[in-house]
C-alpha positions in Angstrom: 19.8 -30.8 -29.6 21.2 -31.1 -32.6 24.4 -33.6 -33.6 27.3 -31.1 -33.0 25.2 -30.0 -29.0 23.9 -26.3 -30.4 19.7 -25.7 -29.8 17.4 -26.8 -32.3 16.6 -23.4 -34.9 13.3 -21.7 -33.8 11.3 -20.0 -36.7 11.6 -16.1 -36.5 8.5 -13.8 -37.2 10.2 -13.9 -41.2 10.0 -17.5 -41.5 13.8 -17.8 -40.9 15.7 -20.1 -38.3 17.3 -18.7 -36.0 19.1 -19.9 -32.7 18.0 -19.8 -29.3 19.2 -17.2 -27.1 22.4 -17.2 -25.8 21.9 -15.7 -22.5 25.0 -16.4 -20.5 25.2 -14.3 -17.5 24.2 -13.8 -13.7 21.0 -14.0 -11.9 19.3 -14.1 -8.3 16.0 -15.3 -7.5 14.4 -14.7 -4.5 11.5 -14.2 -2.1 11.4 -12.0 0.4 11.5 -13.4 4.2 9.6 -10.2 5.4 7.3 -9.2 2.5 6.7 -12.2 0.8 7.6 -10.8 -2.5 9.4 -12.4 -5.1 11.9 -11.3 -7.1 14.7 -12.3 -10.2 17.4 -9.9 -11.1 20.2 -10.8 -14.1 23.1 -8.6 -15.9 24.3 -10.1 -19.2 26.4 -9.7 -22.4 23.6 -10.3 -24.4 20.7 -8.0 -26.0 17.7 -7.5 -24.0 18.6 -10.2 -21.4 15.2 -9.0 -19.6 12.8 -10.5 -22.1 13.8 -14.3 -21.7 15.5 -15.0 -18.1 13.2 -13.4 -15.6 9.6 -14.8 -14.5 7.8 -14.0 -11.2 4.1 -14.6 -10.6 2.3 -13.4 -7.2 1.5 -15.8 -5.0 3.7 -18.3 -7.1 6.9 -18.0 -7.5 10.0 -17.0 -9.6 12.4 -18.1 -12.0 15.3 -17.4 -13.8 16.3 -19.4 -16.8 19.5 -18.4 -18.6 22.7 -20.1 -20.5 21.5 -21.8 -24.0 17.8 -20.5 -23.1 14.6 -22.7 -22.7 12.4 -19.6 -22.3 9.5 -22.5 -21.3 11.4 -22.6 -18.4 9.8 -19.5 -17.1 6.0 -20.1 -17.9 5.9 -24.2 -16.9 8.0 -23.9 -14.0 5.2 -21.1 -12.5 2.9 -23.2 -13.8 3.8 -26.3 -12.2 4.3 -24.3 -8.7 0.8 -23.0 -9.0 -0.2 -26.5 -9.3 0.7 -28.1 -5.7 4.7 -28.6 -6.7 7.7 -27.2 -4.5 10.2 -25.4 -6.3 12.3 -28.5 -6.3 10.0 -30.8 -7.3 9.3 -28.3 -10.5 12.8 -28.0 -11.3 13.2 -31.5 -11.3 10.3 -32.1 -13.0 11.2 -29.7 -16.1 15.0 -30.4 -16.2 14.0 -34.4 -16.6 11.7 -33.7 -19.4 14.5 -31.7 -21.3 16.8 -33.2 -23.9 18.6 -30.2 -23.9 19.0 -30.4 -19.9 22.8 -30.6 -20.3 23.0 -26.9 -21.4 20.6 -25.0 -19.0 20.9 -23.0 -16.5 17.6 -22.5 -14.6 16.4 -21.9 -10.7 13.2 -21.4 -8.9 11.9 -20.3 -5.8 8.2 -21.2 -4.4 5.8 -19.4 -2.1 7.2 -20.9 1.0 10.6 -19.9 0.2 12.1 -23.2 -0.5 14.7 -22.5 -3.9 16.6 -24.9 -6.3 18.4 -24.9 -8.8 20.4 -26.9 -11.9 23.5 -26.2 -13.8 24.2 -28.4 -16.3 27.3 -30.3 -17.2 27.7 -28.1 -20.0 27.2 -24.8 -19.5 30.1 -22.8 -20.2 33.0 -22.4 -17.4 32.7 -20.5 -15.1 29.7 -21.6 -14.0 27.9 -22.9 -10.8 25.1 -21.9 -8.5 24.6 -21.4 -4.3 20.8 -22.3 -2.9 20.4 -20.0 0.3 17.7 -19.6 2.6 14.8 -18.3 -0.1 17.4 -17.6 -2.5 19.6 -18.9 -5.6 22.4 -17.3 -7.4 23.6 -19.0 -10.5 26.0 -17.8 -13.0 27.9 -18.9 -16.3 30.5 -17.7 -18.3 32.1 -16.0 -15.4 35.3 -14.9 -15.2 35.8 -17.2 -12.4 34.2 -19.1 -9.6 34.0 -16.3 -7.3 31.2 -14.8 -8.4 28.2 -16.5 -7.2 29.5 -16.4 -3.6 29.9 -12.6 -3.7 26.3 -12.8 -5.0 24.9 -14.4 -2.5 26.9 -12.8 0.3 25.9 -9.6 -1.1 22.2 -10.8 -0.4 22.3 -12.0 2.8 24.1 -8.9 4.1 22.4 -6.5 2.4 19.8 -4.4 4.4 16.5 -2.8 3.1 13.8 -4.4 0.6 14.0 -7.1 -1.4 15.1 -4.5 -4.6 17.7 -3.5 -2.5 19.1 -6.8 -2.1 18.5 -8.2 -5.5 20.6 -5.4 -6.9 23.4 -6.0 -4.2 24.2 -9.3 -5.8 24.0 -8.0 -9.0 26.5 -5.5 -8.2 28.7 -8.0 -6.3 29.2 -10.0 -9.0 30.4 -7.4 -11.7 32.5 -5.7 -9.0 34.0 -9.7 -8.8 34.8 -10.0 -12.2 31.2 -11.0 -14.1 30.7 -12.0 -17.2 33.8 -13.0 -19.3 32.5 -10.9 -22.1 32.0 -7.6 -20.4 28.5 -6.3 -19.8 25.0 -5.4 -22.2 21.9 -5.8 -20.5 20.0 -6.1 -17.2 16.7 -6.7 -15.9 15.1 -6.5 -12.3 11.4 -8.2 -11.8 9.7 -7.9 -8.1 6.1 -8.8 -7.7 3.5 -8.9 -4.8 3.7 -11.7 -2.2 0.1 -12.1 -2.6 -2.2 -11.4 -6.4 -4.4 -8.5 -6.5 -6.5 -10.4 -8.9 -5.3 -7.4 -11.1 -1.8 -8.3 -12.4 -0.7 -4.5 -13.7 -1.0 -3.9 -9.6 0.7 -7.0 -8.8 4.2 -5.7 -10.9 6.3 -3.6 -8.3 9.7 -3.5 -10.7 9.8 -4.4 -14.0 12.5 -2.9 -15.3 14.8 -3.5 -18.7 17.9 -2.2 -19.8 18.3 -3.7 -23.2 21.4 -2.2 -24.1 24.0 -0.5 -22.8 27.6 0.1 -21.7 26.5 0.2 -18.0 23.5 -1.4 -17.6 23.4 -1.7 -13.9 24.2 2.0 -13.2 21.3 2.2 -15.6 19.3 -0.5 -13.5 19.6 1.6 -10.1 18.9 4.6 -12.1 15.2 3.4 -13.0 14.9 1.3 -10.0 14.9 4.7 -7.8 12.7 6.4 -10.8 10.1 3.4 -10.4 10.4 4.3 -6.6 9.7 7.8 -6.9 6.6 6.9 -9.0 5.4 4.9 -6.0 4.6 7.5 -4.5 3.2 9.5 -7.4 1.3 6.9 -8.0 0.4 6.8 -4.4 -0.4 11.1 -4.3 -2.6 10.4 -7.4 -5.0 8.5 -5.4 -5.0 10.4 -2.6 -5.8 13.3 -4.3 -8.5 11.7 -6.2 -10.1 10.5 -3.0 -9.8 14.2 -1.5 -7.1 13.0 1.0 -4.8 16.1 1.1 -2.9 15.4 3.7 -1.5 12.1 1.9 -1.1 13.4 -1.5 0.9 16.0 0.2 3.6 13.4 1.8 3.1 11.0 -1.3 4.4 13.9 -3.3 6.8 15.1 -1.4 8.3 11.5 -0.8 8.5 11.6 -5.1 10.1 14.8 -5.1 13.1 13.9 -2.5 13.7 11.4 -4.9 13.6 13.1 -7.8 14.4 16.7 -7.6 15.1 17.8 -10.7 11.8 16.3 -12.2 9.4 19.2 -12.7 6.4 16.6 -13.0 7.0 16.0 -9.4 7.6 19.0 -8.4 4.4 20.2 -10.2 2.0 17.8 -8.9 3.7 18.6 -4.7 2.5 22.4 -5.5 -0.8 21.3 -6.1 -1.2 19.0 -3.1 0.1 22.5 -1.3 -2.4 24.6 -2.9 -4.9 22.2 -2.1 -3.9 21.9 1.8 -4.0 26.0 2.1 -0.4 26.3 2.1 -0.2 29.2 -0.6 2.9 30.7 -0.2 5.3 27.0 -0.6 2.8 26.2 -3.3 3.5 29.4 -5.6 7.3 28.5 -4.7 7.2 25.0 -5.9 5.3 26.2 -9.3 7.7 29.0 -10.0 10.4 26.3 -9.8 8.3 23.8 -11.7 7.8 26.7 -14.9 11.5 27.8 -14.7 11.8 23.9 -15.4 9.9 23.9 -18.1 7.3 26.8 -19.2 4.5 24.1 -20.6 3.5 23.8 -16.8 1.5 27.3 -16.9 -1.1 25.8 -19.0 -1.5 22.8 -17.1 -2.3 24.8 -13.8 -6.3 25.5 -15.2 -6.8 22.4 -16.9 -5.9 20.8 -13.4 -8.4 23.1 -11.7 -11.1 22.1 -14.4 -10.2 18.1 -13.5 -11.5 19.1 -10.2 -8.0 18.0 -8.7 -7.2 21.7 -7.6 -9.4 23.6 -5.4 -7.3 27.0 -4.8 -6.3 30.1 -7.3 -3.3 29.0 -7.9 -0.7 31.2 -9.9 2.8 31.2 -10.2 
């Protein structure tokens, strides 16, 4: 810290110094009593909150570091649960080793669900924190000192998965007041209880909104998109493997979810055509080229993939 309490300058990509990140806001880590999964979630008035305050590893752990950043935070605290330590013990660890300890904002939560946290003497009021049951909410520059608790009741009462949840609080806390400076950004990150050994599978959400004037309306928005892709994701495979019969739900899950997506709607015609059901198929793809016309010429190149077995036509 420098002599006036601001962060040391960092070096920018240009050679110039430039401050830390000022990420004051709200945040909720957590892990997932019935999954396993972890997860962080955070809202801010700052740009691109997503890309310093959340970090969740498989297996590991998660945490959120925020108010006058450390971003190290994210990495060493995963790294140090990885390594044998509790989520308390890491916390305690880092925040020890940190001569700017005084104006952080950080918690973690560890694989067997045991959470801490630290708000320092510093951070800018409102601020505080609530440790739950596999959970922490933590928040500075609030409005006021209601916030956290609607957070965290938000979570506990919540029903559904652990995204669910996670955006609950988020929502709780805005709808209480939030950030003293109005709103920017948000972020959601939920990963696998367990690693794949393949990390790209191991992300469930990882979701940013850098900037905007609602940024959790914007959140749910892609958190249902990421949802629907599930399943396309899901109907891809199945297809691939010849399963017909779970393409065909995998798609139509997507396509309840997103109706008005002619991608979706294309890709349940073909898992119709490809079960024998004709008739619903040529519906769907009539729908799908109204959409958008570019579909027609997707239809044979689809057939020549070897993913469509039936004369299909709209």
């Amino acid at each position: 810290m420098t002599s006036a309490g601001r962060p040391r300058a960092r070096a920018d990509r240009f050679g110039y110094a430039v401050p830390m990140a000022f990420a004051h806001t709200y945040s909720i880590v957590a892990r997932c009593p019935e999954t396993g999964c972890f997860g962080v979630a955070v809202q801010s008035h700052w740009f691109s909150v997503g890309t310093v305050v959340p970090w969740a590893e498989s297996g590991v752990g998660a945490v959120a570091t925020q108010s006058l950043v450390q971003p190290s935070y994210g990495p060493d605290g995963l790294a140090a649960m990885r390594g044998g330590l509790s989520a308390p013990q890491a916390l305690e660890q880092l925040v020890a080793a940190d001569e700017g300890r005084d104006v952080r904002q950080v918690a973690m939560v560890d694989a067997s669900g045991q959470a801490a946290a630290w708000t320092g003497p510093r951070c800018v009021a409102a601020a505080g924190q609530h440790v739950g049951d596999g959970y922490s909410v933590q928040a500075n520059m609030m409005t006021d000192e209601t916030i956290w608790p609607a957070m965290a009741k938000a979570y506990e009462t919540t029903p559904g998965p652990l995204v669910d949840r996670l955006l609950a609080a988020l929502d709780a806390a805005q709808a209480a007041g939030g950030d003293a400076r109005g709103k920017q950004s948000a972020a959601i990150l939920v990963v696998r209880s367990k690693s794949t050994g393949k990390p790209w599978q191991d992300k469930l959400y990882d979701l940013r909104v850098d900037d905007s004037p609602e940024p959790l309306v914007e959140l749910r928005r892609l958190a249902r998109v990421r949802e629907a892709y599930h399943f396309m994701d899901a109907g891809d495979y199945a297809l691939e493997k010849n399963d017909i019969p779970g393409a065909l739900e995998a798609y139509s899950s997507a396509q309840s979810l997103m109706p008005d997506s002619s991608e979706m709607v294309f890709w349940h015609a073909i898992a119709l055509a490809n079960a024998g059901r004709m008739e619903q198929a040529r519906q769907l793809l009539r729908r799908c080229c109204q959409m958008d016309s570019r579909w027609v010429d997707f239809v044979p190149r689809v057939r020549t993939a070897g993913l469509l077995n039936a004369d299909l036509t709209p």
